[in-house]
C-alpha positions as CSV (number, residue, x, y, z in Angstrom):
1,X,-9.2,-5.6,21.9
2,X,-5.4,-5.2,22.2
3,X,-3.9,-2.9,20.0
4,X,-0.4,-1.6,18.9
5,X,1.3,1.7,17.3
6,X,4.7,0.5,15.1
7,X,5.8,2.3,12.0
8,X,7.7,1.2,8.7
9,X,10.7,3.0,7.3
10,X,9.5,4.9,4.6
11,X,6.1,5.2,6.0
12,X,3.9,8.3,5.8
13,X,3.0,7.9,9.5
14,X,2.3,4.7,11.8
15,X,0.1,2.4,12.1
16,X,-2.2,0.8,14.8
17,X,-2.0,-2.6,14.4
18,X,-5.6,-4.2,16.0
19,X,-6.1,-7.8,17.1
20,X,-9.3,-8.9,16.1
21,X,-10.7,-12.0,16.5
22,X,-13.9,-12.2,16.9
23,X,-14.6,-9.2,16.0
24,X,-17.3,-9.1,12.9
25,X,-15.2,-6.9,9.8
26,X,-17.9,-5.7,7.9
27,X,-17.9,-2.0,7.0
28,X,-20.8,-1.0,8.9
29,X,-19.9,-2.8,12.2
30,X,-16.7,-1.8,11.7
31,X,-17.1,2.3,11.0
32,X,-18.5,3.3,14.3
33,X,-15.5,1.4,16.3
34,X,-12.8,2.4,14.4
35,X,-14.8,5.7,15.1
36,X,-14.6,5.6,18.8
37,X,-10.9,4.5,18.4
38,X,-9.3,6.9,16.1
39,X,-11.1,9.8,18.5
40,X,-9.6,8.0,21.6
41,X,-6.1,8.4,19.5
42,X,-6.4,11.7,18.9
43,X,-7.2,12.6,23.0
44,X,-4.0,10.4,22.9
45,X,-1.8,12.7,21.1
46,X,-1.8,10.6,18.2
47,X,-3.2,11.9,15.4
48,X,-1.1,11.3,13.1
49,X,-1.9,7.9,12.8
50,X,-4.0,7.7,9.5
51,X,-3.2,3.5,8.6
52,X,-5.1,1.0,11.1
53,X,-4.4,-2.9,10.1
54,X,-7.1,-5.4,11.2
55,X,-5.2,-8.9,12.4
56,X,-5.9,-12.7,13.2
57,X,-4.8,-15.6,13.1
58,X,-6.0,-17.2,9.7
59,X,-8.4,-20.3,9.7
60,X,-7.5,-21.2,5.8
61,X,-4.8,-24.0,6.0
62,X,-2.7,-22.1,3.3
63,X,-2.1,-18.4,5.4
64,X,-1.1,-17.6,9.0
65,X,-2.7,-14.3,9.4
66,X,-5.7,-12.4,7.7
67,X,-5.0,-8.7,7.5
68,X,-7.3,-6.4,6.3
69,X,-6.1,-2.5,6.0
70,X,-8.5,0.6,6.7
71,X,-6.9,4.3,5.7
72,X,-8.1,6.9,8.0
73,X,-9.0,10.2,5.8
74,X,-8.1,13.5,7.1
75,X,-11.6,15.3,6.8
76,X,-13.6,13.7,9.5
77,X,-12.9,11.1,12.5
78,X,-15.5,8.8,10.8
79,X,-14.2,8.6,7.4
80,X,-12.3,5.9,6.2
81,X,-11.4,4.1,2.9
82,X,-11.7,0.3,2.9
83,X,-11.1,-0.5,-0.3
84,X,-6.9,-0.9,-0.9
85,X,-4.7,-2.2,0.7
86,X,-0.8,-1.2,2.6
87,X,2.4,-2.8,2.6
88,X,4.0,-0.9,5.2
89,X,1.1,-1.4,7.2
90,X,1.5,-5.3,6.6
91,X,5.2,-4.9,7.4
92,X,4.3,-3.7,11.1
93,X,1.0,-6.3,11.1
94,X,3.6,-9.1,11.3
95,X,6.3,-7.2,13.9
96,X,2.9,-7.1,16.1
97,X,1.5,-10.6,15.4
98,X,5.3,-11.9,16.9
99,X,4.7,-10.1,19.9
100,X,1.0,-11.2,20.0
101,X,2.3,-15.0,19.7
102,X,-0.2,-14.5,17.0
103,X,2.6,-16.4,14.9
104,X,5.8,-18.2,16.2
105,X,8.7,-15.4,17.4
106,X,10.0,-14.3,14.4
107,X,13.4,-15.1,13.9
108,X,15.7,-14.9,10.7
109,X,14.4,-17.0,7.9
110,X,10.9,-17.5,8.9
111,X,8.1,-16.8,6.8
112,X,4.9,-15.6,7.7
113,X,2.1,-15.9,5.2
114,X,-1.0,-13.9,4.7
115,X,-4.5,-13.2,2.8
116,X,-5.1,-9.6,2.4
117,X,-9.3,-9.8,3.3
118,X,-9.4,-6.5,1.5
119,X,-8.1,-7.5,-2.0
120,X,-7.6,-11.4,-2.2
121,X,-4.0,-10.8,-2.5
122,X,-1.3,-13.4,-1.1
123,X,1.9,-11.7,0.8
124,X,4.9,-13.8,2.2
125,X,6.7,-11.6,4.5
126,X,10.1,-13.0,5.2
127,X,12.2,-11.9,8.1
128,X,15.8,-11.1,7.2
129,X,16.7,-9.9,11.0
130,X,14.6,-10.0,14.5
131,X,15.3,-7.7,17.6
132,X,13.2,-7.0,20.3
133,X,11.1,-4.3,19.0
134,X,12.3,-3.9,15.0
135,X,13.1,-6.3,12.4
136,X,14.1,-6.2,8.7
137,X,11.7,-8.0,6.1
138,X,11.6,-8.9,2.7
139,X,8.0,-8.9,1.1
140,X,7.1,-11.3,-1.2
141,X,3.8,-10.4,-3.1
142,X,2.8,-13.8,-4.5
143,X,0.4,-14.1,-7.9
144,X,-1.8,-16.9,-8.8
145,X,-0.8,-19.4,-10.9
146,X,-1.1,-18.0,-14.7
147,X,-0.8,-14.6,-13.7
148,X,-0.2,-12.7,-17.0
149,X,1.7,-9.5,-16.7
150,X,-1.5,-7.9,-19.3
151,X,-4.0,-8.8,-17.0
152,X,-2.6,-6.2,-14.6
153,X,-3.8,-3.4,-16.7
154,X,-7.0,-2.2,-15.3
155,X,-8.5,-1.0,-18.8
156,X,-6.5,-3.5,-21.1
157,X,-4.5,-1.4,-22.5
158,X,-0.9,-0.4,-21.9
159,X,-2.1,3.3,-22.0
160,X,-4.9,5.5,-21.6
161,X,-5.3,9.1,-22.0
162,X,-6.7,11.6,-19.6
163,X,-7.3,15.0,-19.2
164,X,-7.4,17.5,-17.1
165,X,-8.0,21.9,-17.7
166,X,-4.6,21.7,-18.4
167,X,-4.0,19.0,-20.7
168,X,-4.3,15.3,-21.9
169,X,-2.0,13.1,-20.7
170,X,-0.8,9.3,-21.4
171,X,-1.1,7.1,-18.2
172,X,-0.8,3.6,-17.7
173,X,-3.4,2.5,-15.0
174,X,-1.9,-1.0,-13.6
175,X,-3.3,-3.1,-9.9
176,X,-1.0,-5.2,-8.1
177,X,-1.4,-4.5,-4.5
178,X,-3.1,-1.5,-5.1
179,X,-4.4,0.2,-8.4
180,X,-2.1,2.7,-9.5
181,X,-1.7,5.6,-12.1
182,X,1.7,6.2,-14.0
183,X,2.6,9.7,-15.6
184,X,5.2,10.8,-17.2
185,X,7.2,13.3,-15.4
186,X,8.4,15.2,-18.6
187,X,4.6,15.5,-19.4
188,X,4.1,18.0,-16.3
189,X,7.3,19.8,-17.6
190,X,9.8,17.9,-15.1
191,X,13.2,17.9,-16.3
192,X,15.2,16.9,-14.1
193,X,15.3,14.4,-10.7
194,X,15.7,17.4,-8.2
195,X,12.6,19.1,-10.0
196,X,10.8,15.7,-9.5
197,X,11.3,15.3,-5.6
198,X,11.2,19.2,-4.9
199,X,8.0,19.8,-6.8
200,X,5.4,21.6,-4.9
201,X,1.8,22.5,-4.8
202,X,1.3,23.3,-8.7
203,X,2.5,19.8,-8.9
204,X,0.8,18.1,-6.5
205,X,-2.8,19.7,-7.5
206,X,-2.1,18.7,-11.0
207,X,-1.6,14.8,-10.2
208,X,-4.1,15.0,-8.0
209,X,-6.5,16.4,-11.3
210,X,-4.8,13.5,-13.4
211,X,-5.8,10.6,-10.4
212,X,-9.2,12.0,-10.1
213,X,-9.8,11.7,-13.8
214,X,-7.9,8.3,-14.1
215,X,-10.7,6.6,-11.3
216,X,-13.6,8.5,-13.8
217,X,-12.5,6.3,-16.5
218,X,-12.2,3.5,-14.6
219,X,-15.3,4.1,-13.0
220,X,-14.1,4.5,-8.8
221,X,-15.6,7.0,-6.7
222,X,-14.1,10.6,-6.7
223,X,-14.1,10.4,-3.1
224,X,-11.9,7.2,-2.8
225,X,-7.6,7.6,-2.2
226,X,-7.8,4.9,-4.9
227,X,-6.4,4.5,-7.6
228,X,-2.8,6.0,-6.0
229,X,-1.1,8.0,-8.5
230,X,2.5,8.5,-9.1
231,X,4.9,10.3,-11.6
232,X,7.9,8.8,-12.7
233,X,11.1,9.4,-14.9
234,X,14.6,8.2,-15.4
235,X,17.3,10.2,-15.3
236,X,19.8,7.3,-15.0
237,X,20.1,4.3,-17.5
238,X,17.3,1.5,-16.3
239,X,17.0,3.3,-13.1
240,X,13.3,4.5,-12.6
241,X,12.7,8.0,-10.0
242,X,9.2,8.1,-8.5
243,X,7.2,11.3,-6.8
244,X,3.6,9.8,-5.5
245,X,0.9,11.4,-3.6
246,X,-0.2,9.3,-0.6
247,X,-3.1,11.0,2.2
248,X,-2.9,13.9,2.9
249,X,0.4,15.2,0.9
250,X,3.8,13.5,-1.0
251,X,4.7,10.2,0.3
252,X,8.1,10.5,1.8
253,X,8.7,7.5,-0.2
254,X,6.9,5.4,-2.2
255,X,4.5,2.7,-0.9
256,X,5.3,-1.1,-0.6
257,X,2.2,-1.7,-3.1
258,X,3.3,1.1,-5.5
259,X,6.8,-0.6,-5.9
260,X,5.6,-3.5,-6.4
261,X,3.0,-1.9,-9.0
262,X,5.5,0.2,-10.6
263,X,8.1,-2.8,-11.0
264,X,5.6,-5.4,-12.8
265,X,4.4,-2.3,-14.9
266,X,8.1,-1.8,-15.8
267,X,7.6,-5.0,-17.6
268,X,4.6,-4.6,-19.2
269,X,5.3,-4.2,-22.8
270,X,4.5,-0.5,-23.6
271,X,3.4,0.9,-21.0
272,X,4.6,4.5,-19.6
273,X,7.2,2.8,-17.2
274,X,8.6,0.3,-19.5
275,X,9.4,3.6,-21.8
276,X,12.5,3.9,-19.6
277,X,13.7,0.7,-19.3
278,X,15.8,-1.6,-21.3
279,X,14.5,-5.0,-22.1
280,X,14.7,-7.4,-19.2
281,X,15.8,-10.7,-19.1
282,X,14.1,-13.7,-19.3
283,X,13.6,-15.1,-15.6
284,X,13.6,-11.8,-13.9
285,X,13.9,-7.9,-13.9
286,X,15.6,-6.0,-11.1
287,X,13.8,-2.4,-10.7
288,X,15.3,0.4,-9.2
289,X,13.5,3.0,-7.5
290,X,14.7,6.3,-6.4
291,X,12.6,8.8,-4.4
292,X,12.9,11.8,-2.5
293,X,13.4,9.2,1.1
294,X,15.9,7.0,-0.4
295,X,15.7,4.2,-2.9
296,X,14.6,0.6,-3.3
297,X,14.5,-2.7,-5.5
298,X,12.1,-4.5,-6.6
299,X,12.7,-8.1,-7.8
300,X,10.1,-9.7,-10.0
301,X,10.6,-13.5,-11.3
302,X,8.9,-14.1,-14.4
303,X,8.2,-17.3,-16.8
304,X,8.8,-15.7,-20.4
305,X,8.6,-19.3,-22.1
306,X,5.1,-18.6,-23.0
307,X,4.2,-16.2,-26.0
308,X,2.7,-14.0,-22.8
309,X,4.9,-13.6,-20.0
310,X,3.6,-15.0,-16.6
311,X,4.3,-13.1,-13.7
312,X,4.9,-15.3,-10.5
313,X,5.5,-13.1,-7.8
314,X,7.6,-9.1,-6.9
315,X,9.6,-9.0,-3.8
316,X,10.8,-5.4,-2.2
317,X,14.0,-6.2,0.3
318,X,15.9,-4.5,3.0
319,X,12.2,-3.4,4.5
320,X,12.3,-2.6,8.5
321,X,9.6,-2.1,10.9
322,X,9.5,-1.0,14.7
323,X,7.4,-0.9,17.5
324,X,6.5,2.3,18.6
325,X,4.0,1.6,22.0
326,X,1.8,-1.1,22.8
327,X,-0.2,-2.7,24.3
328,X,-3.1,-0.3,24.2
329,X,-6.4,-1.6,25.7
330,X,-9.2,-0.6,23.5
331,X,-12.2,-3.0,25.2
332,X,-14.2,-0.2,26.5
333,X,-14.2,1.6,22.8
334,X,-15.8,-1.8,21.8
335,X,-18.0,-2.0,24.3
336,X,-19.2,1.9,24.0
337,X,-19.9,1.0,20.2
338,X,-22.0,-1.3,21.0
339,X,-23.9,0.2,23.7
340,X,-24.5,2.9,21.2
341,X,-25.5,1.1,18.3
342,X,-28.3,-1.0,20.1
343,X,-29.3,2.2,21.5
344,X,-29.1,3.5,18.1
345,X,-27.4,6.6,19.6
346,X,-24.3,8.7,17.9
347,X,-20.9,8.4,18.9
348,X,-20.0,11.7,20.9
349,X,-17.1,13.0,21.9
C-alpha cells in the first residue's frame, strides 16, 4: 500500500492520499488499518494530518477513480468519521492518482472523473495547469439529471429553527457535497466582516451548540463532524462572507463542499443565504465567497425553464494542490492489521 502526503490551498491540514486496490473498504476492515497508519504518522511527525482519501482506479465505465474520504478526529488514533465527504482532499486524490499513472499525466485540459464511494456524488476535476508536483484545478460537482434545487434541503424546507441556551435561531440545513448548516451572522450579534473572521471562542462554542442541535433535528449522531456548519453575511452587494468550523477549530477557509453548498443554497428561493443575494439570472449565478483565507467563486448552471429550477452542476475555480512527500510504504501496517485481527489481538503501540 503506497501512500502520499499533498495538501490543497485553503486546506485545514494535508491529506494522505492511499492507493487501494484490493483492499476491502468496509468500515470495520478498514478502522484498525487506518489505525495502525495514522499511529505510524504520528511517530512520523505528522500529526497533523486529520484527511485520509481512499483511491483506485474505477471499474464503472462512466468514472476513472473511486475515492472515498475518511476524517481523522482529534480525540483518539482510532476514531474516524466515514460518513461525508472532502473536496480538497479530492483535489490532492487526483495530483496523486497522475503520479500513480492511476490516470493519464495530467496535463492542461484533461478531465478526470470520479464516484465519491462515500456519498454517490459525481466530481469532474479539470486541470487548468500541471507541474511536477502542483497543479491548478477547477471542480466540477456534477448532479443527476432532474436535480431540483428544493431537493437539496435536508428537511424540506427553506428554513428551520433551532435552539440552543441562548437562543432560537433560523438556519437553512442544505447537502450538496456535504450537509451543511447556514446562520445568519447578525443572529450571533456579528456586525461587521472583521467581527465575522476575528470571532473567537464565544463564537465558535455557540455554532458549535447551533450544529449540534441542527443534526438532532435531522436525526445524525451528536458525535459525527456532520452536518458542517457555517455563518454567513454580506457586507457587500451580492457578495456572500463565510466563517465555518471544520475539525478541530475555524477553517482557514471554507471547504470545497461548503462552497459548493453555500452557492446552490444561494439560489434556493428563501433560504438564509439567498436573503443576501439579488435574484440571479436565468442560466447561471456567480457566488462570491469571502473568508478569513481569501475568497472564491462558485459557478452554478441552472435550467430555470421549468416552474422548479434544475440544478445541473456547481464548479469552484482557480483551486491548486501540491505534493508534499511520497511515496510512503505502508505494506507492513497492512500486514500487522491483519496478523492482529485473525489473532483477534489489539493494535498496540
Amino acid at each position: 500500500m503506497i501512500g502520499h502526503l499533498a495538501k490543497a490551498s485553503g486546506a485545514p491540514c494535508p491529506t494522505l492520499v492511499l492507493e487501494t486496490d484490493g483492499i476491502a473498504d468496509t468500515e470495520q476492515l478498514l478502522r484498525p488499518l487506518l489505525t495502525e497508519i495514522r499511529r505510524r504518522l504520528v511517530r512520523g511527525g505528522h500529526a497533523d494530518v486529520l484527511k485520509i482519501a481512499l483511491i483506485s482506479a474505477s471499474p464503472h465505465p462512466l468514472f476513472d477513480l473511486d475515492y472515498r474520504f475518511v476524517q481523522c478526529l482529534p480525540d483518539a488514533l482510532d476514531s474516524f468519521d466515514f460518513g461525508g465527504s472532502c473536496g480538497h482532499s479530492i483535489l490532492t486524490s487526483v495530483l496523486v492518482a497522475g503520479q500513480l499513472r492511476l490516470v493519464t499525466r495530467l496535463a492542461p485540459g484533461d478531465r478526470v472523473r470520479l464516484r465519491v464511494l462515500n456519498n454517490g456524488d459525481h466530481v469532474v476535476c479539470e486541470v487548468d495547469e500541471s507541474r511536477r508536483n502542483s497543479g491548478d484545478f477547477t471542480l466540477h460537482f456534477v448532479q443527476q439529471p432532474g436535480t431540483r434545487l428544493s431537493r437539496l434541503l435536508m428537511t424540506g424546507r427553506p428554513v428551520d429553527r433551532v435552539s440552543t441556551d441562548s437562543g432560537t435561531y433560523e438556519v437553512s440545513l442544505a447537502s450538496l457535497g456535504n450537509p451543511y448548516v447556514f446562520v445568519d451572522a447578525r443572529d450571533l450579534g456579528i456586525g461587521t466582516q472583521a467581527e465575522l473572521f476575528a470571532a473567537e471562542a464565544d463564537v465558535f462554542d455557540e455554532i458549535q451548540r447551533i450544529r449540534l442541535a441542527a443534526a438532532a433535528l435531522l436525526g445524525m449522531p451528536a458525535d459525527s463532524v456532520f452536518p458542517k456548519v457555517a455563518a454567513i453575511a454580506s457586507y457587500a452587494p451580492d457578495r456572500l462572507s463565510a466563517r465555518a468550523i471544520s475539525v478541530p477549530t475555524w477553517h482557514p477557509t471554507l471547504a470545497l463542499t461548503g462552497t459548493t453548498c453555500l452557492a446552490a443554497a444561494a439560489i434556493t428561493r428563501d433560504t438564509v443565504p439567498a436573503r443576501f443575494l439579488s435574484r440571479w439570472a436565468d442560466g447561471s449565478a456567480r457566488i462570491e465567497i469571502d473568508t478569513a483565507g481569501g475568497s472564491t467563486v462558485a459557478v452554478a448552471k441552472v435550467d430555470g425553464r421549468s416552474s422548479e429550477p434544475v440544478l445541473q452542476w456547481v464548479s469552484v475555480s482557480r483551486k491548486q494542490a501540491r505534493l508534499l512527500s511520497g511515496p510512503i510504504g505502508f505494506d507492513s501496517a497492512y500486514t500487522h492489521t491483519a496478523a492482529a485481527r485473525s489473532a483477534h489481538l489489539p493494535l498496540t503501540v
